[in-house]
Structures are given as C-alpha cells and as structure tokens.
N, C-alpha and C positions, 0 to 999 in steps of 0.2 A: 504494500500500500504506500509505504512510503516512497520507495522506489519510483514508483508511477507517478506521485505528486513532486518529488526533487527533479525527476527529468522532465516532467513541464515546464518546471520552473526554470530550470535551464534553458529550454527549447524556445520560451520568451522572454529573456532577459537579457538584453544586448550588453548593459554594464549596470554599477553597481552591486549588490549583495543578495544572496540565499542566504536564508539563517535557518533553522529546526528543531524544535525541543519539543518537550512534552512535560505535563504536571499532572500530581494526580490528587482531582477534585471529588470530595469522599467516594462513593466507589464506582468513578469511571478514571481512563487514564484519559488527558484532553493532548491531543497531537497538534501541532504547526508546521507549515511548511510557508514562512514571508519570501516574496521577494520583490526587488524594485523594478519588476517589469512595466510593460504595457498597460497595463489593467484589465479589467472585463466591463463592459459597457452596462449602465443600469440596464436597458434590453433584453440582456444577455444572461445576468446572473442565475436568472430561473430556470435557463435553459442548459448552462454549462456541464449537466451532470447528466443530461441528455445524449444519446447515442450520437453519433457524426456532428455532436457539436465541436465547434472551436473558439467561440469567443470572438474575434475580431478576423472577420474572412478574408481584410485584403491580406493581414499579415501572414494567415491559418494556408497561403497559398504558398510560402515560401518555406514552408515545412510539412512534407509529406505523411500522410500519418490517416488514418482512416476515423479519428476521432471517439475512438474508442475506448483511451486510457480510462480516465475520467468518469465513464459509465460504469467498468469494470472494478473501479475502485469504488465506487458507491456501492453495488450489489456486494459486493466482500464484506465492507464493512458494514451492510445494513444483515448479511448473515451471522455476525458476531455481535449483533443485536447494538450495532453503534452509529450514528448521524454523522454529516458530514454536513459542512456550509463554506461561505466564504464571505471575506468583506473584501470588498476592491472598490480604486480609486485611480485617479489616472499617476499618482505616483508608484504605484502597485496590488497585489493582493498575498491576502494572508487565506490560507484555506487550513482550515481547525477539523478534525474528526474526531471521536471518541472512541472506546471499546472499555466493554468491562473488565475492572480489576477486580479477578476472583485467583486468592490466594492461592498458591498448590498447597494441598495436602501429604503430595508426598515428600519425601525429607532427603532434603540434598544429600551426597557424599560427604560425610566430615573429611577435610584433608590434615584434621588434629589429631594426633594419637598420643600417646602417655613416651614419655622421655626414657626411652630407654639406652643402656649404656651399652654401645657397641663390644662388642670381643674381638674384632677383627680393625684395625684400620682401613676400608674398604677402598680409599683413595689409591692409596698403594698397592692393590690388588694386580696382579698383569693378567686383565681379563677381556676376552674382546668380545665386542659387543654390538649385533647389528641391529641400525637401525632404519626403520621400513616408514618413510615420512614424505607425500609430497609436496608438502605449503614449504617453501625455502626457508621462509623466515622462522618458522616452527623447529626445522632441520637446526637452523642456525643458533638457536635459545638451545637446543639439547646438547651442541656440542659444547657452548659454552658453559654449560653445566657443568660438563665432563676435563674442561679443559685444564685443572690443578690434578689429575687423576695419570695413572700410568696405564687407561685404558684401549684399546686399539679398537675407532670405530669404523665400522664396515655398512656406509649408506647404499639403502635402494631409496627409490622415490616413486614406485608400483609395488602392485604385492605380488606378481608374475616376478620381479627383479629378486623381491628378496626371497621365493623361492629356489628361485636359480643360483643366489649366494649360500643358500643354507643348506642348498646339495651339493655347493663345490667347496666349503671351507667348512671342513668338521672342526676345525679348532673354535669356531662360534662357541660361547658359552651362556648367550644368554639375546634374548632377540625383545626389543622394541618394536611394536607394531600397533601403527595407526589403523583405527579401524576403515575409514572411509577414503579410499585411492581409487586412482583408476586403474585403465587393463583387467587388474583382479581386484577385488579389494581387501579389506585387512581377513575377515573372516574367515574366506578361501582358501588364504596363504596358509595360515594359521591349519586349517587343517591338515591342505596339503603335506606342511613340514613335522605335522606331528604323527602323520604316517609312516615318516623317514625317520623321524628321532622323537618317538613318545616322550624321553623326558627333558626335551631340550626345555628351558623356561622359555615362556611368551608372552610379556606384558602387553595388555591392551591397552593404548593412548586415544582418548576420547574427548569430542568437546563437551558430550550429554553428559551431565553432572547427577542424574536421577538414580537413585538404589535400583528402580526397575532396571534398567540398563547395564547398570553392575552387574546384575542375577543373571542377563542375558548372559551377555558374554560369557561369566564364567560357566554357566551352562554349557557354552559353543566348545569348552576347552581350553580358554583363555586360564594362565595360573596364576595372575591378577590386574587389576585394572586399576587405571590412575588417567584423573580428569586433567584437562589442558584448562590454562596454563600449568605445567607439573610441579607441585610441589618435593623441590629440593630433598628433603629431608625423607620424605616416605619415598621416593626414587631410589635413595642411597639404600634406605633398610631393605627394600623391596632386591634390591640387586645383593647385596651381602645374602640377605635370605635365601637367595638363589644359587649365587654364584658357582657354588660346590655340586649343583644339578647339569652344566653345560658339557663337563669332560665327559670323558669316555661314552659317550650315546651310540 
C-alpha cells in the first residue's frame, strides 16, 4: 500500500519533498504519504480512488500507467477494514489511510537467555563454517561478526551453491543457512545436505521473529534457529554448542 502511494508521489512531483510516517490513534495505525507535487483538483478528489483515474489528465498523459494504482490501494485497504482520503492543494497533497492495530498474540522469539559461562573460548576455535546468505549486506554483518575469530568462512549466496559446497568440502563443521534464497531455497538445501551428513549442524537465519516459525523449521530438521538481525551472543553459544557435531560426518 505504501509502495503504491510513494510511487505516485514520485510519479508527480517534479521537485521539492516526499515525506511518510504513520501514528497510532487509539486502535487504528493513521499512515501519510505528503508530497509537494501538483495537487489534485477540487473536481477531482472524489474521483481519484476511482479506477482509470489520474487526477490532472494533461499531466496523467506524460506518465503511462492504466490508473489503477490508486483503486487497488483502496480495495486493500478497505479489506483490512481501513479508509483512505486525501487533502490536496495546488502546493501538494497528503493522502492519510488507516488499518487496525490488533496486537499479536503470539510471542516473539526472546533473543535473551540466562548468562552462561562458556568452557570453551569459541573465538579461537579453527572451525569453518559455511554460510548460505543472499542479501550482501546480511553476508556482510555475518562476517563481521566473525571477523576477531580464527574461523574459515565458506559463502554461497543460493541454496543449490551451498549444497554443492557441503558435498565438496567435508571439513565444513557447521553450516548457516538462510531460509529464503533463490534457485533453491534454504529448506531444500537443508534437506538435501542432511541426507549426505545427518549430523552436520544447520542453523536457520530468519527475518520471521514468531515461535510458530521457530517450531516450523525445527520440525523441517533445522538444529536451531536464530532471527535477523542475529544476535551476537546466542550465535557464538549456538556455534560452541555445535561445533564438536561438524567432524567426522
């Protein structure tokens, strides 16, 4: 929804500023999308949330577009039980929509656990360790994780890749894996390699933060999971806890 409402706002705003926030007014979230375009003509504003409208047709001719957006962001939002409007001016327009804010019930992952005192200094471990990531910049936060460690990392950026690493490099001791990639994706892989080495370790890297999600996974065979951004500290224990499962498979 928002998507659809910022590239409007692009699509007529020759200069000047976009701005987008949202507040939440007892229990709705109230969304904005300003910007200092053209405006929408009094005429106009009743109709803008209308199918093949455009608002100002000489401009609506210099931007291809079947007028669509606009209507598709109404129906969305009026099936999440939320209104849309807009106030416009020839300095620009702000378009406001709502949706209800209903709590979840279910309970995030804690990334808090009780302070336990290593037996091992896990830094100094010589352990390698692949990891199956394709966002770069995600790649990029893990290794500098890793980067005070005498770890050896072994990147795919597909789950197809880091199967093909975990059939040619038996010294792996322990494998990072994202669940959502392309070619293959994390689940797949994940099986695939645990056909070849039942008890190689395979952590799951996830954005979904929900216990349900957890229970998936580890149901799939994952032998644990850890939500993105990864918490440092349960990464380290998670890999000590493991690390002695990667030899000999």
């Amino acid at each position: 929804m928002l998507t659809n409402l910022l590239s409007n706002a692009f699509k007529f705003t020759n200069s000047g500023s976009i701005t987008f926030g949202y507040e939440l007014i007892e229990n709705n979230l109230q969304f904005y999308v300003k910007d200092t375009g053209i405006g929408v003509e009094d005429s106009l504003q009743n109709k803008i949330f209308d199918r093949f409208s455009q608002g100002n047709l000489d401009l609506s001719k210099q931007h291809k577009g079947t007028g669509l957006g606009l209507a598709i962001t109404k129906k969305i939002i009026e099936l999440f039980h939320g209104e849309i409007w807009l106030n416009s001016c020839e300095n620009g327009t702000t378009i406001y929509f709502t949706i209800p804010f209903i709590k979840s019930k279910t309970p995030l992952i804690s990334s808090v656990i009780e302070e336990q005192k290593p037996t091992i200094e896990v830094k100094n471990k010589m352990l390698t360790i692949l990891v199956a990531e394709d966002e770069e910049y995600n790649m990029m936060y893990i290794s500098e994780l890793f980067s005070t460690t005498n770890f050896k990392i072994i990147e795919a950026n597909n789950g197809k890749k880091a199967l093909e690493l975990a059939q040619n490099h038996p010294e792996i001791d322990l494998v990072l894996m994202d669940i959502k990639m392309p070619v293959m994706d994390g689940n797949e892989s994940m099986k695939e390699i645990k056909k070849l080495r039942p008890s190689l370790p395979i952590i799951a890297l996830s954005a979904f933060a929900m216990e349900s999600d957890k229970a998936k996974a580890l149901g799939l065979g994952f032998d644990a999971y850890l939500t993105k951004p990864l918490d440092r500290k349960l990464l380290f224990e998670f890999i000590e806890k493991f690390s002695k499962k990667g030899k000999n498979n």
